[in-house]
C-alpha positions in Angstrom: 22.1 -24.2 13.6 19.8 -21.9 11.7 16.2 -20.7 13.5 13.0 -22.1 12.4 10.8 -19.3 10.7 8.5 -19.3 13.0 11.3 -18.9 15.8 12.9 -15.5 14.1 8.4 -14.3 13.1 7.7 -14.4 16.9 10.7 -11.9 17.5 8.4 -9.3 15.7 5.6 -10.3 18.1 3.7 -6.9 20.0 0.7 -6.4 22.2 -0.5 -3.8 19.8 0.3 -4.3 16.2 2.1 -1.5 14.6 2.2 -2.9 11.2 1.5 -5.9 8.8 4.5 -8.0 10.5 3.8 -7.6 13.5 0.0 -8.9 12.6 1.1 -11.5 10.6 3.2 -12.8 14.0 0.7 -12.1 16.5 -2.0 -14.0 14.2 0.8 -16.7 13.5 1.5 -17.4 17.4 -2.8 -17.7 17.9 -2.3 -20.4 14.9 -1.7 -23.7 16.8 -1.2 -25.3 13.4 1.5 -23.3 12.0 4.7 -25.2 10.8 6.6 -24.3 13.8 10.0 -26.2 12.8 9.7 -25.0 9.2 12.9 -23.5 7.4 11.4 -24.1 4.1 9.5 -21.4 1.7 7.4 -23.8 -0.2 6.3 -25.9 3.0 5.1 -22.6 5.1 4.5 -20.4 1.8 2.1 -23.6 0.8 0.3 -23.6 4.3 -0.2 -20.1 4.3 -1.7 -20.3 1.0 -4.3 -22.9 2.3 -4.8 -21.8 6.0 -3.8 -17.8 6.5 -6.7 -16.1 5.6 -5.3 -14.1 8.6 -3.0 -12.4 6.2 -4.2 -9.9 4.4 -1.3 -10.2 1.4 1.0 -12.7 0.8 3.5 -10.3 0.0 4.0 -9.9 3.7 5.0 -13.6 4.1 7.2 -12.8 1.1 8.6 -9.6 2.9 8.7 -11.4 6.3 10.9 -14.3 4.7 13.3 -12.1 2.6 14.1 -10.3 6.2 14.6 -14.1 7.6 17.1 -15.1 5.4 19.0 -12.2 5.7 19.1 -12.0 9.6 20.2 -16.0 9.1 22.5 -15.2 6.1 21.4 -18.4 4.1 
């Protein structure tokens, strides 16, 4: 059974954020409305679009979810 997005984003969760993933899951945990049982692109991509102003790029959604189907292999 594949992992949620959200699931395999908090693995990349630190105290102190080292780079823009590990911001993007440590802003994504404080963001009680995030689609936590989301394994689809357009449904979190389209959220993030009108609700993460917390990311800076959405190139780093882009990066995050390339790295996310590759550690599922879909």
């Amino acid at each position: 059974m594949r992992k949620s997005f959200y699931h395999y984003l908090m693995k990349h969760r630190q105290p102190a954020a080292k780079d823009d993933l590990t911001r993007f899951a440590n802003a994504a945990y404080d963001d009680h409305s995030f689609p936590k049982q989301s394994e689809k692109y357009d449904e979190i991509s389209s959220y993030l679009e009108m609700n993460g102003s917390y990311l800076e790029s959405m190139t780093i959604f882009d990066q995050a979810w390339d790295h996310y189907l590759i550690d599922e292999k879909v």
